[in-house]
C-alpha positions as a printed Julia matrix, in Angstrom:
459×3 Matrix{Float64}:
   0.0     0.0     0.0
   1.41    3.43   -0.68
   2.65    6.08    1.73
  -0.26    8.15    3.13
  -1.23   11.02    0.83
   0.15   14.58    2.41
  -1.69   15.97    5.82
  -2.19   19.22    6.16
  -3.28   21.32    9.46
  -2.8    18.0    12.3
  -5.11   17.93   14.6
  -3.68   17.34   18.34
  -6.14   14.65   19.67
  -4.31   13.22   21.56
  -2.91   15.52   24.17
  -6.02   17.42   23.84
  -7.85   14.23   24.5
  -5.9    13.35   27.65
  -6.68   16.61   29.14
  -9.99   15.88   28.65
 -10.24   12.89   29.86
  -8.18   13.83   33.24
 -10.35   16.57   33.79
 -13.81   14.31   33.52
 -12.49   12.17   35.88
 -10.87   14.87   38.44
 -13.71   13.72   41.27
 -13.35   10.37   43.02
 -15.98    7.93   42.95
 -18.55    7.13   45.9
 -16.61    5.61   48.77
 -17.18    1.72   48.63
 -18.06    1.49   45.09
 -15.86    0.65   42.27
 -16.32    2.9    39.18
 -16.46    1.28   35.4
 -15.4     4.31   32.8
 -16.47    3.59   29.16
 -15.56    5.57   26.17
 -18.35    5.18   23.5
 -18.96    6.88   20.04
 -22.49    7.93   19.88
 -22.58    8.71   16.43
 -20.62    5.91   15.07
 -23.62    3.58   15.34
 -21.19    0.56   14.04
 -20.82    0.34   18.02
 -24.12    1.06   19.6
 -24.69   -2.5    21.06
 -21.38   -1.35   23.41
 -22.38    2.1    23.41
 -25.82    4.43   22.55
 -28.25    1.54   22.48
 -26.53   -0.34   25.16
 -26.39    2.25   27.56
 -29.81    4.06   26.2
 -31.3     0.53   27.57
 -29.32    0.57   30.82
 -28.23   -3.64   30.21
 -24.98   -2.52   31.29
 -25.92   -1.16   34.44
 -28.6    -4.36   35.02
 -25.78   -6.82   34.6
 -23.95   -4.64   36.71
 -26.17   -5.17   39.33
 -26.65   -9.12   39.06
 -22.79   -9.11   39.25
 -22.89   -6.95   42.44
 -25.81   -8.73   44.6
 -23.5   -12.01   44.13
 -19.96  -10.14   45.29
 -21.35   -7.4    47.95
 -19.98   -4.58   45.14
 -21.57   -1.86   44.39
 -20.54   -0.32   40.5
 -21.13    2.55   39.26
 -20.69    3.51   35.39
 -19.47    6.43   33.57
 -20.01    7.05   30.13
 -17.63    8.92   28.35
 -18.82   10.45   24.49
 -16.31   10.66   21.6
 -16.04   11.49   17.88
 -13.22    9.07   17.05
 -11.5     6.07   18.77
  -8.19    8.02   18.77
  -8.97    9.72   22.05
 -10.19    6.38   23.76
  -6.72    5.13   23.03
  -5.35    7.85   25.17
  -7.47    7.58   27.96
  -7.29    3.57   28.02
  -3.29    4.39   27.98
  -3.37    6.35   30.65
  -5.81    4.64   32.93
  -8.47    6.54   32.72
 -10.88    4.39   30.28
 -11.33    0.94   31.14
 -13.91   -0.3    28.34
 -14.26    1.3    24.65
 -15.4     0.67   20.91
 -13.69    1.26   18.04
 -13.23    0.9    14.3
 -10.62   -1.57   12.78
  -7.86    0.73   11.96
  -8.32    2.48   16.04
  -7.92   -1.0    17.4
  -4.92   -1.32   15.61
  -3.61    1.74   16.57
  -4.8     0.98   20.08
  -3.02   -2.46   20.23
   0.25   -0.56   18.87
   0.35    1.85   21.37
  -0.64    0.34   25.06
   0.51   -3.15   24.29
   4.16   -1.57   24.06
   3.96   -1.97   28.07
   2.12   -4.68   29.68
   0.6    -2.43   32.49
  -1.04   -0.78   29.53
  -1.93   -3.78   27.13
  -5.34   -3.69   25.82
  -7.48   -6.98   23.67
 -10.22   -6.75   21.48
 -13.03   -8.86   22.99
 -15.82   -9.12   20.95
 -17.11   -7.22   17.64
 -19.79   -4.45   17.78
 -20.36   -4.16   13.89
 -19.06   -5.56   10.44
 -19.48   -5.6     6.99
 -17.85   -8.55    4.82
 -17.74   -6.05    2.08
 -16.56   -2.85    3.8
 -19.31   -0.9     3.08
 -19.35    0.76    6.28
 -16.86    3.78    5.0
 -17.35    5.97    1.87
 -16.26    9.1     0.67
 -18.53   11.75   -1.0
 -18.41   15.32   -2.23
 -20.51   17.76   -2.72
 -24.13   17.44   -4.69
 -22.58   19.62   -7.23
 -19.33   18.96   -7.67
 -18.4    17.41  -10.6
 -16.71   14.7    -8.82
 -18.03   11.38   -9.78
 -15.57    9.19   -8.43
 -12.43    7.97   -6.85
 -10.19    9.0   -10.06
 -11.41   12.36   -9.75
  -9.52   13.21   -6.52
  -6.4    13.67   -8.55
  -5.42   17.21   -7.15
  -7.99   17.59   -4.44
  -8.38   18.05   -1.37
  -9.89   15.6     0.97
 -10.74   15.69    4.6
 -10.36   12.36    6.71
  -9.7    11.94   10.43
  -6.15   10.03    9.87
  -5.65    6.85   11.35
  -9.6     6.18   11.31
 -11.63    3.49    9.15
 -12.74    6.45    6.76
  -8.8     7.02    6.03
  -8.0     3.62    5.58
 -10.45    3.48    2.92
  -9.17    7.14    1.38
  -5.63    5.49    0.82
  -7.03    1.88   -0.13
  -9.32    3.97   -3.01
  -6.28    5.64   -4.23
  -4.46    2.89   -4.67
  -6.56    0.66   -6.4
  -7.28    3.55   -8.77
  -4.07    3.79   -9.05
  -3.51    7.57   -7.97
  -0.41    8.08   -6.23
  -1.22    9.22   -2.65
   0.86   12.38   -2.75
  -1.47   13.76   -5.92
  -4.31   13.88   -3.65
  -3.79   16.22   -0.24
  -5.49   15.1     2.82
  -6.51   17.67    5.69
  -6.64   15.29    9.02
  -9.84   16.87   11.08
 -12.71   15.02   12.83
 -15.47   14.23   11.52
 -17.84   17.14   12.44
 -15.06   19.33   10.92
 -14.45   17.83    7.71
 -18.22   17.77    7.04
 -18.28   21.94    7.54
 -15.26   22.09    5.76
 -16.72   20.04    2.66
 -20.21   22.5     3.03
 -18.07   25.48    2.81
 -16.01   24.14   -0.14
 -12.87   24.27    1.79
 -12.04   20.61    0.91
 -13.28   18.86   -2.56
 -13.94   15.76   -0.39
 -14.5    13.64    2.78
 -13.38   10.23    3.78
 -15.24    8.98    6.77
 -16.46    6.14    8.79
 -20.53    5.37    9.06
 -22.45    7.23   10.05
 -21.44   10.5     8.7
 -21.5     9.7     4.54
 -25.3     8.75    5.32
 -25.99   11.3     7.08
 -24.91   14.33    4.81
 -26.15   12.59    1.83
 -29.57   12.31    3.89
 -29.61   15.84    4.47
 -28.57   16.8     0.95
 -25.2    17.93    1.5
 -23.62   15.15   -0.2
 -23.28   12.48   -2.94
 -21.71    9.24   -2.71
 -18.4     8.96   -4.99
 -16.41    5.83   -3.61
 -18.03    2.94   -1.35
 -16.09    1.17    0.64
 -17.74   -2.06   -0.88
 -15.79   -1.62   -4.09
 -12.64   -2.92   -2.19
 -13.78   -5.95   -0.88
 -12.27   -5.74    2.01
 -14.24   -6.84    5.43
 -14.42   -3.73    7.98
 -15.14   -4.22   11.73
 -15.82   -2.27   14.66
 -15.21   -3.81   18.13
 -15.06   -3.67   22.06
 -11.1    -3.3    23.4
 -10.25   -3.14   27.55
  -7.11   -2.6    29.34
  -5.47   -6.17   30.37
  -5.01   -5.19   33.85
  -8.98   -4.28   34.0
 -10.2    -7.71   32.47
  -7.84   -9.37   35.2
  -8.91   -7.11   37.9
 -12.33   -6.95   36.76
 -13.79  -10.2    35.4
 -16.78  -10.23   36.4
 -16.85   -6.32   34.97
 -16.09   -7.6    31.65
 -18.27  -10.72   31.89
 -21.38   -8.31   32.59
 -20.55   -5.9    29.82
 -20.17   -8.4    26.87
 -23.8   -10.14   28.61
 -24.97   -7.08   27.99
 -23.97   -6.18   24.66
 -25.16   -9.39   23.8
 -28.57   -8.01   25.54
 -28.2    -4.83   23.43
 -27.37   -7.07   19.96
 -30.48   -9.25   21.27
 -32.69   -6.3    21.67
 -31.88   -4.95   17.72
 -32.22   -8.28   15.98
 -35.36   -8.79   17.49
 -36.73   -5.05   16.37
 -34.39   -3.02   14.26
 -36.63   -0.07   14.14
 -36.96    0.66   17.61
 -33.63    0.55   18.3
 -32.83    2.88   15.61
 -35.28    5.24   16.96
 -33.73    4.89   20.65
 -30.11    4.97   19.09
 -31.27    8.29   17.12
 -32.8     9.84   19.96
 -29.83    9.26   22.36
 -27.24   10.13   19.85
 -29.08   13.09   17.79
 -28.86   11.37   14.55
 -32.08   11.07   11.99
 -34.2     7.84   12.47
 -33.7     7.26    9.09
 -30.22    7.35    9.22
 -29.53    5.17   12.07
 -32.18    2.5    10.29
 -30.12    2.76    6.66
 -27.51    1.03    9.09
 -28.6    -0.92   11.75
 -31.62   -2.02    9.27
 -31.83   -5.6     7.5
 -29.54   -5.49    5.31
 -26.78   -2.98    7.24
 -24.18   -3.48    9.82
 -23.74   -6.98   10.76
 -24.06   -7.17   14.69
 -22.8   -10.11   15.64
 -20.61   -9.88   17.96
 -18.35  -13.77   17.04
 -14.87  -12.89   16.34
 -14.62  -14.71   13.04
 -11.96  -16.15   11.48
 -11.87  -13.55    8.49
 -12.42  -10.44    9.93
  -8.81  -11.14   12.15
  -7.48  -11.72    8.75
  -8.6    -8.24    7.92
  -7.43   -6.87   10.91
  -3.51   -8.71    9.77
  -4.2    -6.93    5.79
  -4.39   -3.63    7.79
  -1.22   -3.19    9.37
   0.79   -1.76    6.62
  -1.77    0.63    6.26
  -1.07    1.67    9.56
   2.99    1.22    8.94
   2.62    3.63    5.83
   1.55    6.52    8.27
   3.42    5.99   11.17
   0.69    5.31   13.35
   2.01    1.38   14.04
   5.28    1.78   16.07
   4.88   -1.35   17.67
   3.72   -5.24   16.24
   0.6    -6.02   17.0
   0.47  -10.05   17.81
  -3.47  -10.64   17.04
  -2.67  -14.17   18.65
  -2.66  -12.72   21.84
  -4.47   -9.04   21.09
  -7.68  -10.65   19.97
  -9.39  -12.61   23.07
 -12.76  -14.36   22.47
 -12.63  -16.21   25.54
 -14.63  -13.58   28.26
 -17.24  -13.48   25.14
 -17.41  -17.15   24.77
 -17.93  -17.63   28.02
 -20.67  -14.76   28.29
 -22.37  -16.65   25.42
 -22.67  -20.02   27.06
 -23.79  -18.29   30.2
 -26.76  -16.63   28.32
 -27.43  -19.67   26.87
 -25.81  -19.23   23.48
 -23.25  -20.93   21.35
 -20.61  -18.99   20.34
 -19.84  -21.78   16.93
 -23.31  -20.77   15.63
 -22.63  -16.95   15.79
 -19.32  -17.73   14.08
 -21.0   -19.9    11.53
 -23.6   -17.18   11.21
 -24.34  -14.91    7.85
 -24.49  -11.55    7.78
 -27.02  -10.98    5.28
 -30.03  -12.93    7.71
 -33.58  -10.54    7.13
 -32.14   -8.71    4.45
 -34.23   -7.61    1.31
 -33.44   -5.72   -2.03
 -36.0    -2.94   -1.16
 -37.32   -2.0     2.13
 -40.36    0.86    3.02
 -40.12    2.58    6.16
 -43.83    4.04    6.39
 -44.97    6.54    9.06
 -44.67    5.18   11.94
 -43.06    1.71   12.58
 -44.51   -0.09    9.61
 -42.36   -1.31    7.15
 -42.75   -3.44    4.15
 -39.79   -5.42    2.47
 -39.27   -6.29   -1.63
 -37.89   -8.77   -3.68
 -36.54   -5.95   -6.15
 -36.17   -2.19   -6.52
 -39.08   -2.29   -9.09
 -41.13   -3.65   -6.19
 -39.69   -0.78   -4.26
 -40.77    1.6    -6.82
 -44.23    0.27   -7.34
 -44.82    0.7    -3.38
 -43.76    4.78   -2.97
 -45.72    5.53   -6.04
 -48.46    3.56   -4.5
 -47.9     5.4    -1.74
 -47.89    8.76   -2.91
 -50.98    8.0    -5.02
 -52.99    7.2    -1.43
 -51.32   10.11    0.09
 -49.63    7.83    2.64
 -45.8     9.0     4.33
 -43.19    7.43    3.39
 -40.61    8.13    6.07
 -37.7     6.29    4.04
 -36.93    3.38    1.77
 -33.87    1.51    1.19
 -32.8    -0.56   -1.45
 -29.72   -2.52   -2.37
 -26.99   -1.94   -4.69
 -27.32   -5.2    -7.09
 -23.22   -5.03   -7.56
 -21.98   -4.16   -4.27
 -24.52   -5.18   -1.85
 -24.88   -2.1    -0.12
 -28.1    -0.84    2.04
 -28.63    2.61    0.48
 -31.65    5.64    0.3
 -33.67    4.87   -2.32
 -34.1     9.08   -3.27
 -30.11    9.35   -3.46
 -29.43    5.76   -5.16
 -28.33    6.08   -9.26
 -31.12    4.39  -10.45
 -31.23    2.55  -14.15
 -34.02    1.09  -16.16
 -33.12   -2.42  -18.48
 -36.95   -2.68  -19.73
 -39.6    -2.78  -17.67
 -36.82   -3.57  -14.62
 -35.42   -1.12  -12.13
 -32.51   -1.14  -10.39
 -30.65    1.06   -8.1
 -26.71    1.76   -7.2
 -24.25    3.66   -4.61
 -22.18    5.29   -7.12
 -22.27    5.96  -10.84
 -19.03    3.28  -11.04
 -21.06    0.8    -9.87
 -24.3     1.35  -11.95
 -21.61    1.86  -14.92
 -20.65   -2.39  -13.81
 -23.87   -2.93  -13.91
 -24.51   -1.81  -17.81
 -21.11   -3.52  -18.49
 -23.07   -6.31  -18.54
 -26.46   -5.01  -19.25
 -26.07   -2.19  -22.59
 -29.72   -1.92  -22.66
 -29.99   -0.19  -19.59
 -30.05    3.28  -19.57
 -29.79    6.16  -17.14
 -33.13    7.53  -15.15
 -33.66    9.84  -12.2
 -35.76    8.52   -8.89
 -39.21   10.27   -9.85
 -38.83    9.41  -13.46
 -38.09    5.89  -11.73
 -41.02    6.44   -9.65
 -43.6     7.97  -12.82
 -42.21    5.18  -15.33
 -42.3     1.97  -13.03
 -45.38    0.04  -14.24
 -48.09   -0.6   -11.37
């Protein structure tokens, strides 16, 4: 992989981030009771079953209790918010976080960093969110730019939080297009940043990690140019603790991954409603948090398969080609199923079938989100398009709809999707590259816009 493209005005998590987290956690906890800190990403909702939606239903805090009435312990948790996994790092580094969540490339980082001293070694211990694809990351511009994919960065300017999942992708693009990464200058700012800076035309483009692509396309500020899908490359998000907590703290760790499973439990069993609790907690749209954690969108299992450690090994000279690995990572040791094993069994579980287990279970090609919590799946975008019209013919909402990228696999908005007709047959893509692999194979197919879609599709 090539050295990282050029980074321009460095942000200084880090040491801002450990004087952030020192000053949270000035006050001493209640005599008598021992105090659980976890660092969580609302936003990133990749990691809601160990963060918003777990701690939105309080299954931490239950478990907690159960654990307690058995030991005579009383635990108390604080929740600590972030935009990216780099400051988590620094606060599980300096003893200050005990628990967190994280992308791929942030557990990497993570692993490089603390497990240079064993008082500071951290292990991944379960997964919060993957995609077998990598569809999780994408990079867009702006709804008028005349960007219209990855080769067009040539020259740009691109905003990415370095080091993150939305990078890695940024630098995995560019080389698979073939675009040497110093042609392309990246400005390193978190996420909230980058998307003001790509508003304001400041940069030409952003890299970033879910939910944040989804989100600005939802509210019209962007369009998709690269999906992470096109690489082929699984991407994971996970929970990571300091060594010298899980030893400490067993039983800690053995009632947090009981309740993530709780949390992971609670969305299989009705998607919607935790997307409306994870959007409510974490400010996101409803429909945003439901293009993801949706049939069809993140994969929540929390199994530590086989092939997503093998991604986790294909990342590391990623990481080398920045200078963000300064110390081997040995995934042997770093990546620990056995407290989430054993929290499996205990629940009544078994861990082989969650490893055996595809991610694709309850997805459809189209999906309508009407007002409300009704929703109504399809065998194919035309179906999709046959139920909107219908829909808009009644007068009924439509909240959202989703369909699926035939090429990539990818959940997407149905309103922002590149949508071609072959006939009387419909069918809707991520990015114009992808729709243009689609008529590879298909010539007849031409080119139509989502009402035209919606006016043309035959009842």
């Amino acid at each position: 992989m090539p050295r990282s493209a050029r980074i321009l005005s460095p942000v200084l998590a880090v040491a801002v981030a450990l004087g952030a987290t020192a000053c949270s956690l000035s006050s001493d906890a209640d005599s008598g009771t021992t105090q659980i800190v976890v660092g969580y990403q609302s936003k990133t909702i990749n990691t809601v079953t160990a963060g918003t939606l777990l701690r939105a239903r309080g299954y931490f805090e239950k478990r907690l209790d159960e654990a307690g009435k058995k030991s005579g312990t009383k635990y108390s948790v604080r929740w600590e918010d972030y935009d990216t996994g780099a400051p988590i790092t620094t606060g599980m580094i300096a003893g200050k976080i005990d628990i967190g969540s994280m992308g791929d490339y942030p557990l990497l980082i993570n692993g490089s960093r603390a497990n240079v001293n064993p008082a500071t070694a951290t292990s991944i211990l379960s997964v919060t969110g993957s995609s077998a694809k990598g569809s999780l990351n994408m990079v867009v511009a702006r709804p008028d730019s005349p960007i219209t994919s990855i080769t067009g960065l040539r020259g740009k300017r691109v905003s990415a939080s370095v080091g993150s999942a939305g990078h890695g992708t940024l630098v995995a693009a560019l080389s698979q297009a073939g675009i040497p990464a110093d042609q392309v200058t990246v400005t390193n700012q978190q996420p909230q940043v980058g998307a003001s800076a790509l508003e304001s035309g400041k940069v030409d483009a952003l890299a970033q990690f879910v939910a944040w692509p989804g989100l600005l396309v939802f509210q019209n500020k962007a369009k998709v140019i690269y999906d992470g899908a096109q690489l082929g490359r699984p991407t994971l998000h996970g929970t990571i603790a300091r060594n010298t907590f899980i030893k400490d703290h067993p039983e800690v760790i053995d009632a947090f991954l009981k309740a993530q499973l709780d949390a992971t439990g609670a969305l299989a069993a009705d998607p919607l409603a935790a997307a409306k609790q994870v959007a409510e907690a974490s400010g996101l749209p409803p429909e945003v948090v439901y293009l993801y954690n949706g049939p069809g969108g993140t994969d929540f299992d929390p199994a530590l398969k086989p092939g997503l450690v093998d991604a986790l090994a294909a990342d590391e000279p990623y990481l080398k080609s920045i200078g963000s690995f300064p110390h081997p990572v040995d995934l042997a040791t770093f990546v620990n199923d056995g407290p989430l094993r054993t929290a499996v069994a205990e629940t009544g579980g078994n861990y082989q079938q969650l490893l055996d287990r595809r991610g694709d279970q309850g997805a459809a090609p189209g999906e309508v989100w009407y007002d409300g919590s009704h929703t109504v799946k399809t065998d194919d975008a035309t179906g999709l398009l046959r139920l909107v019209r219908a829909a808009r013919a009644t007068h009924q909402k439509v909240t959202a709809a989703y369909v699926t990228d035939p090429v990539l696999g990818t959940r997407w908005f149905a309103d922002h999707a590149v949508w071609l007709r072959d006939g009387d047959r419909f069918e809707a893509f991520t990015t114009p590259d992808s729709a243009a692999t689609y008529r590879a194979a298909h010539p007849a197919a031409v080119p139509v816009g989502y009402d035209d879609a919606l006016a043309q599709v035959r009842p």
